[in-house]
C-alpha positions as CSV (number, residue, x, y, z in Angstrom):
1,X,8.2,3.1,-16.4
2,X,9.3,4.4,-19.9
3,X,11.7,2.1,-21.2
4,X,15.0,3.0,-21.8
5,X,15.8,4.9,-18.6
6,X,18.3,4.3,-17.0
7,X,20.4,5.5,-13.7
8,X,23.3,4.4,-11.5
9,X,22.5,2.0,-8.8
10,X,24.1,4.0,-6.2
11,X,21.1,7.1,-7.1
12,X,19.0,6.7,-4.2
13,X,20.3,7.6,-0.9
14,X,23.6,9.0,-0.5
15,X,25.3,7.6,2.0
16,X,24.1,3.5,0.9
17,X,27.2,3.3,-1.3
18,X,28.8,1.2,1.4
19,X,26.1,-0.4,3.1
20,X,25.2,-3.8,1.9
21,X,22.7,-4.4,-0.4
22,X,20.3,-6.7,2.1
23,X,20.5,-3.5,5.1
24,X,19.9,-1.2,2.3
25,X,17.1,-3.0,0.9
26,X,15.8,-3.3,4.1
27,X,16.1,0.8,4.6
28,X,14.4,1.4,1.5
29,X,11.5,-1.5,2.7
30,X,10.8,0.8,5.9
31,X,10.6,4.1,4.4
32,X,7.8,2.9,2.0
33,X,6.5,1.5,5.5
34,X,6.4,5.2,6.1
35,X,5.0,6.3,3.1
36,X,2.2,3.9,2.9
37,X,1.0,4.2,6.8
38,X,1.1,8.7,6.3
39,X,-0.5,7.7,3.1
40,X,-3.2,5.6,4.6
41,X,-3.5,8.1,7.6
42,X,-4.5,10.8,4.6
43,X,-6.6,8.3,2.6
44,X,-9.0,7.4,5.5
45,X,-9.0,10.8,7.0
46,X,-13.0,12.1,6.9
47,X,-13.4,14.5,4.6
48,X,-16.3,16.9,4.3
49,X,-18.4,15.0,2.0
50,X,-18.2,11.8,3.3
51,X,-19.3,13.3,6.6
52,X,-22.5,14.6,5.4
53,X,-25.1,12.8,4.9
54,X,-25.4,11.8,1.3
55,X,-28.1,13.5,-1.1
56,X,-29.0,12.7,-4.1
57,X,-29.7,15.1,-7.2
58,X,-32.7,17.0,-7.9
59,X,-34.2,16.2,-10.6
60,X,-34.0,18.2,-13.5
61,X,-31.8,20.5,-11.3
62,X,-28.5,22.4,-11.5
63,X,-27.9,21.9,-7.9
64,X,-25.7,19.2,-8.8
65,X,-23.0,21.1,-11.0
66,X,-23.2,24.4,-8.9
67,X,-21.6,21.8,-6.1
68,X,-19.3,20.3,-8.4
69,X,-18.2,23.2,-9.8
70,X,-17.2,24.6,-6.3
71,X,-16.0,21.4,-6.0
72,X,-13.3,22.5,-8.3
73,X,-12.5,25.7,-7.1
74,X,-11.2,23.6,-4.0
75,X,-9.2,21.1,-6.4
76,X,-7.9,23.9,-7.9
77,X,-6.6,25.4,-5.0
78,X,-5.1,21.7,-3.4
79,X,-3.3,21.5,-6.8
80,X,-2.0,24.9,-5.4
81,X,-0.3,23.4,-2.4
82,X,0.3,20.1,-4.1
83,X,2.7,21.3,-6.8
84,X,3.8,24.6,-4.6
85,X,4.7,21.4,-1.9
86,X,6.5,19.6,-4.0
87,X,8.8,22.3,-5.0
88,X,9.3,23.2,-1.7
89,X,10.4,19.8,-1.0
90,X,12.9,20.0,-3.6
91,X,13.9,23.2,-2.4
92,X,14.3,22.7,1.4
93,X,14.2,19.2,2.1
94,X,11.5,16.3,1.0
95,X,12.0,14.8,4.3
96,X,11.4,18.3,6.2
97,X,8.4,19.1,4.1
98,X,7.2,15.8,4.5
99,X,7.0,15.4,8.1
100,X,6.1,19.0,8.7
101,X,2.8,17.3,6.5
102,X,2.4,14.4,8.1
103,X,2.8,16.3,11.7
104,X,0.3,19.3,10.8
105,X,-2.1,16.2,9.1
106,X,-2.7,14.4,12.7
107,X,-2.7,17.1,15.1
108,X,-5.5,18.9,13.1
109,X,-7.2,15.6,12.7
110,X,-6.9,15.0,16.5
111,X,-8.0,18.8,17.4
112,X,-11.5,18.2,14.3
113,X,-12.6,15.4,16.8
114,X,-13.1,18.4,19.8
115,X,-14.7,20.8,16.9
116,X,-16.7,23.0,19.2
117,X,-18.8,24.5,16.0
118,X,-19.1,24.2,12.4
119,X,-16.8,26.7,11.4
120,X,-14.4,25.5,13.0
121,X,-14.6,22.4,11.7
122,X,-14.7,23.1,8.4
123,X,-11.7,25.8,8.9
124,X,-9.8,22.7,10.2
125,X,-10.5,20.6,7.2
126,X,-9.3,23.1,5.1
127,X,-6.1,22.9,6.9
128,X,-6.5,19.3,6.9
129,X,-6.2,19.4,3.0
130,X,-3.7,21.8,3.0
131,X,-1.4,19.6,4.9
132,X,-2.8,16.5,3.0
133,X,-1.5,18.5,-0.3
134,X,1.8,18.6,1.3
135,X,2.1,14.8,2.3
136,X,0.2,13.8,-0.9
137,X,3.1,15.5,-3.0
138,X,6.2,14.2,-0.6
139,X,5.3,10.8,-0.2
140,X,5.3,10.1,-3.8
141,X,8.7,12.6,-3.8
142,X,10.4,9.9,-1.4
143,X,9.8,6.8,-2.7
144,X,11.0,8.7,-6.3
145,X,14.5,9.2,-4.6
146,X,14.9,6.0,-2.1
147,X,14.5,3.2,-4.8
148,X,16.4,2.7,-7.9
149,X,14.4,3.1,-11.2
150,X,13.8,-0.8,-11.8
151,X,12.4,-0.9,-8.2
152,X,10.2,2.4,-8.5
153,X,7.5,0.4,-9.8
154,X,7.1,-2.0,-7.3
155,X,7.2,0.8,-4.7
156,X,4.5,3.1,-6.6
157,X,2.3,-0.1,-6.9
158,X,2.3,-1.3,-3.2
159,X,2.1,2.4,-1.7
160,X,-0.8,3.2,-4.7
161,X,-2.6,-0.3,-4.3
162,X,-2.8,0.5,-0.8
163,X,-3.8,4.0,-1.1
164,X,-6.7,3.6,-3.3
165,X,-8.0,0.8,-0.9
166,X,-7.7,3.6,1.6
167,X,-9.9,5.8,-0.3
168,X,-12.4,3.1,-0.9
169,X,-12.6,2.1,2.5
170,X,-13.1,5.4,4.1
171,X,-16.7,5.8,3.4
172,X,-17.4,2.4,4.5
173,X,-15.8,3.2,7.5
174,X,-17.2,6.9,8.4
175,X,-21.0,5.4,7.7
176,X,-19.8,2.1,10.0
177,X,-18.9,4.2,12.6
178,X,-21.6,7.1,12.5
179,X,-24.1,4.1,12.9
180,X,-22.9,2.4,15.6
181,X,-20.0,4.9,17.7
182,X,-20.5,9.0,17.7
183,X,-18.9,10.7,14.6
184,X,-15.9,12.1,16.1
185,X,-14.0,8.5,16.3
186,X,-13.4,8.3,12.6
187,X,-10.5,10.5,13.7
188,X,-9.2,8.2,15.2
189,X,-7.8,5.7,12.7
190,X,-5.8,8.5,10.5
191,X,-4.1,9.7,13.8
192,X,-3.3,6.7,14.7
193,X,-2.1,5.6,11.2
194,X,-0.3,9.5,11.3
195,X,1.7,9.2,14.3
196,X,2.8,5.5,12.7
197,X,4.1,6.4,9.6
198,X,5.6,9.8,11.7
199,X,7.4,7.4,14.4
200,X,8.6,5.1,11.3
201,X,10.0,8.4,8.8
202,X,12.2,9.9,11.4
203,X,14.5,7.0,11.5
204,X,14.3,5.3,8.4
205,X,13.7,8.5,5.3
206,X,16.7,10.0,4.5
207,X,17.0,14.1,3.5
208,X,17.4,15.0,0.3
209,X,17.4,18.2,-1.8
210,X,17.7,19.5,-5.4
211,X,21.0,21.3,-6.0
212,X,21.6,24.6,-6.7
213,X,22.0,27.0,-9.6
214,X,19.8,25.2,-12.6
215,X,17.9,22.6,-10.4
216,X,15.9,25.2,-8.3
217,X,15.0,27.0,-11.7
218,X,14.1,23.3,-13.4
219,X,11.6,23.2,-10.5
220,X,10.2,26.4,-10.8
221,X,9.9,25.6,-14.2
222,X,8.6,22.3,-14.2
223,X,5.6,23.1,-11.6
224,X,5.2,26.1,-14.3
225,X,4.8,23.8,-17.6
226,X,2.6,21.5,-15.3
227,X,-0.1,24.7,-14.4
228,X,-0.5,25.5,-18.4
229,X,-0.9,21.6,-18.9
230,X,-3.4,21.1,-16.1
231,X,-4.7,24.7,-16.9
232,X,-5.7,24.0,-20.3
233,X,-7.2,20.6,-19.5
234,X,-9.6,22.1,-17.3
235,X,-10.2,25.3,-19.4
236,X,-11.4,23.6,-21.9
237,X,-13.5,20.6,-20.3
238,X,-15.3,23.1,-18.5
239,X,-16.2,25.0,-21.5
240,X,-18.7,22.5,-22.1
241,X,-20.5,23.2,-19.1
242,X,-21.0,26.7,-19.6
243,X,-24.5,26.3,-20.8
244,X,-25.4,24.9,-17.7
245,X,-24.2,27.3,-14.9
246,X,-23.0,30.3,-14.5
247,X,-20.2,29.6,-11.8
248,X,-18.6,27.5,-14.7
249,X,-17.2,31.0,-16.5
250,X,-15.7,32.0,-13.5
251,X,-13.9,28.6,-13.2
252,X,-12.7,29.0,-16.5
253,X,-11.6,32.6,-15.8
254,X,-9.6,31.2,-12.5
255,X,-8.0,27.8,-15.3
256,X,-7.4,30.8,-17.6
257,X,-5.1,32.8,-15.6
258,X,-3.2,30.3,-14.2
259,X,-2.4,29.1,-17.4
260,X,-1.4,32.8,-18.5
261,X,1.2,33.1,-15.1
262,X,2.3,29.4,-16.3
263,X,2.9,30.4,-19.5
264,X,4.8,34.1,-18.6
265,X,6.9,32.2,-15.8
266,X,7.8,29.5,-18.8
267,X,8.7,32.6,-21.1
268,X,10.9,33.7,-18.6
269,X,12.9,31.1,-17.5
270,X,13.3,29.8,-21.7
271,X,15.0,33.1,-22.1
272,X,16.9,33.2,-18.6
273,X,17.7,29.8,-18.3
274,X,18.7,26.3,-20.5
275,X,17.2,23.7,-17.6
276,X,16.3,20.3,-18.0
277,X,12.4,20.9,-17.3
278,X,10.0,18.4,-18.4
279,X,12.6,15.8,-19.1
280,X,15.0,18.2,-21.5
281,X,14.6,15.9,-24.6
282,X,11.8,16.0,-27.1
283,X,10.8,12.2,-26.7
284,X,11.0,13.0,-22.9
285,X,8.3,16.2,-23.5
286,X,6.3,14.2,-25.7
287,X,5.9,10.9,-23.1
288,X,6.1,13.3,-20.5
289,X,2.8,15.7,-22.2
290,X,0.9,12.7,-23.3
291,X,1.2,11.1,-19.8
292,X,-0.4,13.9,-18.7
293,X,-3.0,14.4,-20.6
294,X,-4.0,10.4,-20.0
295,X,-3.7,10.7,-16.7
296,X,-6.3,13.4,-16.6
297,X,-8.7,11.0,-18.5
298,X,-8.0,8.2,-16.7
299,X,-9.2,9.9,-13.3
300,X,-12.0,11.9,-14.9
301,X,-13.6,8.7,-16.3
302,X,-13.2,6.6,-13.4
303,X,-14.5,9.3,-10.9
304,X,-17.5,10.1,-13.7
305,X,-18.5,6.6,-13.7
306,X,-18.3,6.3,-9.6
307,X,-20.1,8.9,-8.6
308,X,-22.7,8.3,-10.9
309,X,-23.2,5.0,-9.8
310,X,-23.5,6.4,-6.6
311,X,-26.3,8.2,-7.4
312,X,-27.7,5.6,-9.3
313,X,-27.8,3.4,-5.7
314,X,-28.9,6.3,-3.9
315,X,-31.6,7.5,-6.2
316,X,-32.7,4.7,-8.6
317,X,-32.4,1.3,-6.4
318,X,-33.3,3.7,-3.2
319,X,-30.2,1.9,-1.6
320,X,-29.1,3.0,2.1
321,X,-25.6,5.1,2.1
322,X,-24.0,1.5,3.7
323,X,-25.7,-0.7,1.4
324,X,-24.4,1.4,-1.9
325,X,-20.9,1.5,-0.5
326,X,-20.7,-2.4,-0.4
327,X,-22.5,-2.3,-3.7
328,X,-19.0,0.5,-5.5
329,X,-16.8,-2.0,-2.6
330,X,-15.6,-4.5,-5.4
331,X,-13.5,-1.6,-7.2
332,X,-11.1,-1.9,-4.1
333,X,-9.6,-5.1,-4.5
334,X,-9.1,-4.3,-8.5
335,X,-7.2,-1.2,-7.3
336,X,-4.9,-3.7,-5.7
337,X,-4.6,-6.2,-7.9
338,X,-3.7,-3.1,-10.6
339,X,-1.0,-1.9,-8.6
340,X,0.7,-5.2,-7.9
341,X,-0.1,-5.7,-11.5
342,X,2.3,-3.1,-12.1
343,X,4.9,-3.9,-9.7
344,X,5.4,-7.2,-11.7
345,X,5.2,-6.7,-15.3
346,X,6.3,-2.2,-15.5
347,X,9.6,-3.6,-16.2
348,X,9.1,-6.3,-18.4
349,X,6.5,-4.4,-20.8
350,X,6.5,-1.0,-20.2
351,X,5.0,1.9,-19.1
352,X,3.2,2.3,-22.9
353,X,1.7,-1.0,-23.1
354,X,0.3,-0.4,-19.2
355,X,-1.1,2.4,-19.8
356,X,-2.7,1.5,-23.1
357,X,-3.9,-2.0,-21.7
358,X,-5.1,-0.5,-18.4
359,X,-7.2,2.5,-20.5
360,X,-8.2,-0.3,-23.0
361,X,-9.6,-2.5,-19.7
362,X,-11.7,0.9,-18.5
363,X,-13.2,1.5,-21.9
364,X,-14.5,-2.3,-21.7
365,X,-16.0,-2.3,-18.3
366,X,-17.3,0.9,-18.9
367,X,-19.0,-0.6,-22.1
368,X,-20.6,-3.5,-19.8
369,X,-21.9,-1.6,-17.6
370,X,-24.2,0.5,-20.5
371,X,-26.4,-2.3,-20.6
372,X,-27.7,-0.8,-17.2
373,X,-31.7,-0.9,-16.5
374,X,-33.0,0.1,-13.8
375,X,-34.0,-3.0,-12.2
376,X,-31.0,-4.5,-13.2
377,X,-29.6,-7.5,-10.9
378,X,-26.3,-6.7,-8.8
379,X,-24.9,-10.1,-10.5
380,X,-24.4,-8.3,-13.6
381,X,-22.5,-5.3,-12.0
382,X,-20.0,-6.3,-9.8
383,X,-17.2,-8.4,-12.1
384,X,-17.4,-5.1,-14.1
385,X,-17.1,-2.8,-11.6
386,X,-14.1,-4.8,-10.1
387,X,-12.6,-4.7,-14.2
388,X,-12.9,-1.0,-14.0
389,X,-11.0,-0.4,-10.9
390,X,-8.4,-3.1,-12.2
391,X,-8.1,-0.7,-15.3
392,X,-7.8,2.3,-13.4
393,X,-4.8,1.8,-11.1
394,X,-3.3,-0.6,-13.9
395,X,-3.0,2.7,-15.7
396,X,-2.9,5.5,-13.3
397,X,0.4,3.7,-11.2
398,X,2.3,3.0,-14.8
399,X,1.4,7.0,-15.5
400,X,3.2,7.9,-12.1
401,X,5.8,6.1,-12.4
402,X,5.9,7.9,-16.2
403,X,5.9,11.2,-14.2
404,X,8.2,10.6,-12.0
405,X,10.8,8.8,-13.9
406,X,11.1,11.2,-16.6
407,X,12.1,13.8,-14.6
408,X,15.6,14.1,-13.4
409,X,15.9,13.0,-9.3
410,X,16.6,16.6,-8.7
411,X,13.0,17.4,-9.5
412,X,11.6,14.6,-7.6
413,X,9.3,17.3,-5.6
414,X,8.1,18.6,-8.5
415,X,7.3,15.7,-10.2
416,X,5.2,14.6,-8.1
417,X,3.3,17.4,-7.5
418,X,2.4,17.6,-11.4
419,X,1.4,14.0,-10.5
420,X,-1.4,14.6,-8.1
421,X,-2.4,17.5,-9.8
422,X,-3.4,15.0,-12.9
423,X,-5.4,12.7,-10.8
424,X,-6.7,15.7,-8.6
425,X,-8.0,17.9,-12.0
426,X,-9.1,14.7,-13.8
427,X,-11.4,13.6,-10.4
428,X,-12.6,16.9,-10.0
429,X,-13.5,17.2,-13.7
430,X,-14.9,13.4,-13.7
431,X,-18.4,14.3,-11.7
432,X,-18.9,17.4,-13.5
433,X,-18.3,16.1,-17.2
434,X,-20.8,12.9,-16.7
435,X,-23.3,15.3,-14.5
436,X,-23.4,17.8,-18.0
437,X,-24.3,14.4,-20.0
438,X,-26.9,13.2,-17.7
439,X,-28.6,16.5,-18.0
440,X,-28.2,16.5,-21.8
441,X,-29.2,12.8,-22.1
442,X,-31.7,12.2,-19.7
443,X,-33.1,15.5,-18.3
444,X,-33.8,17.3,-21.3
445,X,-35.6,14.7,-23.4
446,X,-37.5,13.7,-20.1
447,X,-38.9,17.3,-19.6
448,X,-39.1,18.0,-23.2
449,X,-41.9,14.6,-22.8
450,X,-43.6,16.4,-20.1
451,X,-43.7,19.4,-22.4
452,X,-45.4,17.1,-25.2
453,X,-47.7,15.9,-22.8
454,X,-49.1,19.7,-22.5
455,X,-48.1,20.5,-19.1
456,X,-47.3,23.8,-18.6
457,X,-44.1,25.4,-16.5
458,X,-46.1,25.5,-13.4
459,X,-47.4,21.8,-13.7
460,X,-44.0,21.1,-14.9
461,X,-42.3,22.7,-11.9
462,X,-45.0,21.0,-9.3
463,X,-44.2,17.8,-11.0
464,X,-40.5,17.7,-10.2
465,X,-41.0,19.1,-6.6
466,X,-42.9,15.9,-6.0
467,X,-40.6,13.4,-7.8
468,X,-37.8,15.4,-5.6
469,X,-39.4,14.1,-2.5
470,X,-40.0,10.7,-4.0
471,X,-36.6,9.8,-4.8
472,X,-35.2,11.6,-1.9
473,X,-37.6,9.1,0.5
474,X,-39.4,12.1,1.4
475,X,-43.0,11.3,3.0
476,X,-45.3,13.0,0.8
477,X,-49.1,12.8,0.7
478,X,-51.3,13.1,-2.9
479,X,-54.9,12.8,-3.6
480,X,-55.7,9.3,-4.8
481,X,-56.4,10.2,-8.2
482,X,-52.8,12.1,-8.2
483,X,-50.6,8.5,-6.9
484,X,-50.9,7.0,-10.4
485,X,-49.6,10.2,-12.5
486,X,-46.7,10.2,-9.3
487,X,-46.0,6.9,-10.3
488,X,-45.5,7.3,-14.1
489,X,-43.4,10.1,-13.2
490,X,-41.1,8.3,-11.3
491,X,-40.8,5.1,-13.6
492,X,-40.5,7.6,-16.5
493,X,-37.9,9.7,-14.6
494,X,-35.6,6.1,-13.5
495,X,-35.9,4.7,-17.0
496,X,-35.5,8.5,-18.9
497,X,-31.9,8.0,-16.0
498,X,-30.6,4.3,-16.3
499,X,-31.1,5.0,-20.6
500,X,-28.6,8.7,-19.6
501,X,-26.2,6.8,-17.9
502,X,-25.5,4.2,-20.1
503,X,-25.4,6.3,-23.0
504,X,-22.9,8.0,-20.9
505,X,-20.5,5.4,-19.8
506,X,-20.5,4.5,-23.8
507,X,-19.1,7.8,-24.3
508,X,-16.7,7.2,-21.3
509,X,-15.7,3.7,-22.8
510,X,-15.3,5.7,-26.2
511,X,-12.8,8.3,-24.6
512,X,-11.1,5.4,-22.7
513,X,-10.3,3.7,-26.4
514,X,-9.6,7.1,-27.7
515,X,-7.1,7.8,-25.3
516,X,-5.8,4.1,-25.4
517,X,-4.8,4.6,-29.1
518,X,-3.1,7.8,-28.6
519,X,-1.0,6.3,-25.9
520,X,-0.1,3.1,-27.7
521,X,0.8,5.0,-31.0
522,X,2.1,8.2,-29.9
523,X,4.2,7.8,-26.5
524,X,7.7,7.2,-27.6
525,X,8.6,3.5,-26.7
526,X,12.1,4.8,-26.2
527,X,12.9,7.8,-24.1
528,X,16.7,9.1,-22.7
529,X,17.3,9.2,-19.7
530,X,17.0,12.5,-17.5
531,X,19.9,14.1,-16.0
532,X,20.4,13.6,-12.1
């Protein structure tokens, strides 16, 4: 948390004023019960991709980004329902929103298990997200206005600890279960989590709503300032792919025009209105912008380097899906550590130093893993792979609790919708960025060999199709004379790869350090505190 904020100790629930401090203690313990079991239920719910079975990339190929890229078309319309949710919640009640979430979340999980085709099952995923927006948003909404400031971190680092565990777990568990039980059972844990955290909220988190008059415009406003932030963050990372696909323009276009409504809706309300958006003061809006934009980065480097690893496993070590999970598995337990991390020392230190040290802790672990070959020996990945999740949720938590503490209690809603929308974009952004260096660093000067070598576009074109089937384990049958030119193909293609990726994650460690420094020098250390 920024320091310097401060609020009265009565802020959280309204009628606590009376009750002693050990029953309301132990009120404000249950509803992050809540949180953390409908947070867990959304964590480990299936999603599409983790259903499927995994593939790797074709070489050479733009298969990869055209995914990605619809990939973020979806992000872009959960940040949608995220940061519309959150307002809502401020509007109309966080605990109504929140539990109309958490409700629509388990019976559409329990009614995917009976999917009669695939339509349907992907319709109900959809809804599925769109609920998982709403609870994603809420959760983070209620543990902003249950616990007093100096408690908020402890709160956002259990229930974020947790959640990221969640998150790393769920593969594990759907590939688990699809080996051994029939698909439809990983439904079963996120209802069962649901209908928890549901029975647990209805007693135990409390209503509460923004006023009226100038808090229902600061939220309209504030969701409006975080759509031009997010907007132009994604604008302008994706810019750099437009050489690369032609879906990327079009997700520009879509980044473009929601920054343009953003930025008439802010017009508006600037004229109409003298609200207390984005924290009112300028230190507030300068900690507030800059927590953004890290927050972005943090999530787009740590997704970039995960799923690149994962197709690393898949593709250069020829791993089995269970086999690479356990191999990205020790990033969990450095999630945890990070948030508890933060629970203990966001008070003492500071959200600045947090951030900095966690980004500064990325950059470094990203920098060890460079070194990659690709025979290289699982002892020399793991201790930084754990590092890099430590980093990551060292960082992200102390930028939530940035987001959310900088904003008045009023917006609580909104705040935490901007929140997820930074991780959201900056994940969504991650796979895409590192997927544009790969082909840049690796592709291109491999192909551009094969050029050298005299091979023409049809020679060219037959050799990929066959290295395709190679790495994807594909049975394939060549003349004898044919095997060894397969074979320098594929050593040339793994080494052209591991040499990509680490020139890559050099790149991410540099942005990591980048981003580090404008943290530590240019987030206020001091900020005011927001009005309730």
């Amino acid at each position: 948390m920024a320091a310097g904020y401060a609020a009265s100790p009565g802020e959280g629930l309204p009628r606590e004023q009376a009750a002693p401090q050990t029953a309301r203690g132990l009120q404000h313990r249950k509803a992050l019960v809540a949180c953390c079991l409908i947070g867990l239920a959304q964590a480990t719910g299936p999603t599409i991709s983790t259903l499927l079975p995994p593939t790797t990339p074709s070489v050479f190929s733009l298969a990869q980004t055209e995914r990605q890229v619809l990939t973020n078309i979806g992000v872009l319309l959960f940040v949608l329902f995220v940061l519309g949710g959150g307002a809502l919640g401020d509007l109309f009640g966080r605990k109504r929103v929140f539990m109309i979430g958490a409700i629509g979340f388990v019976i559409v999980n329990a009614v995917s298990a009976f999917s009669l085709n695939i339509p349907m099952f992907v319709t109900l995923r959809l809804l599925a997200g769109v609920f998982g927006a709403l609870i994603a948003a809420l959760a983070l909404a209620v543990i902003r206005t249950t616990f007093h400031p100096h408690e908020l971190p402890i709160a956002l680092g259990v229930y974020t600890g947790l959640f990221g565990v969640g998150q790393m777990v769920n593969p594990l568990l759907t590939q688990l279960v699809r080996g051994i039980f029939d698909v439809r059972v990983t439904f079963v844990l996120p209802v069962v989590l649901g209908l928890a955290g549901i029975y647990v909220a209805r007693g135990h988190v409390h209503e509460s709503i923004a006023s009226g008059g100038r808090g229902r415009n600061d939220a309209i406003s504030t969701v409006a300032w975080a759509a031009v932030l997010l907007a132009l963050v994604f604008g302008i990372t994706d810019i750099g792919n437009g050489a690369y696909d032609a879906y990327v323009s079009y997700s520009i276009y879509v980044a473009l025009g929601v920054g343009v409504v953003g930025l008439l809706t802010l017009t508006w309300l600037a004229i109409t209105t003298h609200g207390q958006a984005l924290g009112g003061a300028l230190p507030n809006k300068r900690a507030l912008t800059i927590a953004v934009v890290a927050g972005v980065i943090i999530a787009l480097v740590f997704s970039g380097i995960l799923i690149q690893f994962v197709n690393f496993f898949l593709t250069i070590q020829h791993r089995r899906p269970l086999l690479m999970v356990l191999s990205i598995a020790p990033v969990a337990p450095g999630l945890l550590l990070g948030g508890l991390l933060v629970s203990r020392f966001a008070n003492r230190v500071g959200a600045r130093t947090l951030i900095s040290g966690g980004l500064v802790i990325m950059g470094l672990s990203s920098a060890a893993l460079s070194f990659i070959t690709p025979d290289i020996s699982y002892v020399w990945l793991w201790l930084p792979i754990f590092f890099l999740g430590l980093g990551f949720n060292l960082a992200n938590t102390s930028v939530i609790d940035t987001l959310l503490g900088l904003v008045s209690r009023d917006l609580a809603g909104a705040a935490a919708g901007i929140t997820e929308s930074v991780g959201r974009i900056g994940g969504a952004l991650g796979p895409a960025v590192t997927g544009a260096l790969l082909l840049r660093l690796a592709a291109s000067p491999a192909r551009q060999r094969l050029e050298n070598a005299g091979l023409t576009s049809e020679q060219i074109k037959s050799a990929v199709k066959a290295l395709n089937e190679v790495l994807q384990n594909t049975e394939i049958t060549v003349p004898q004379a044919s095997q060894a030119i397969l074979d320098r193909l594929v050593a040339g293609y793994r080494e052209y790869y591991a040499t990509g990726l680490g020139q890559a994650l050099l790149i991410g460690a540099a942005i990591c350090l980048i981003c580090a420094a404008l943290v530590r020098f240019g987030m206020p250390k001091h900020t005011s505190a927001p009005e309730k």
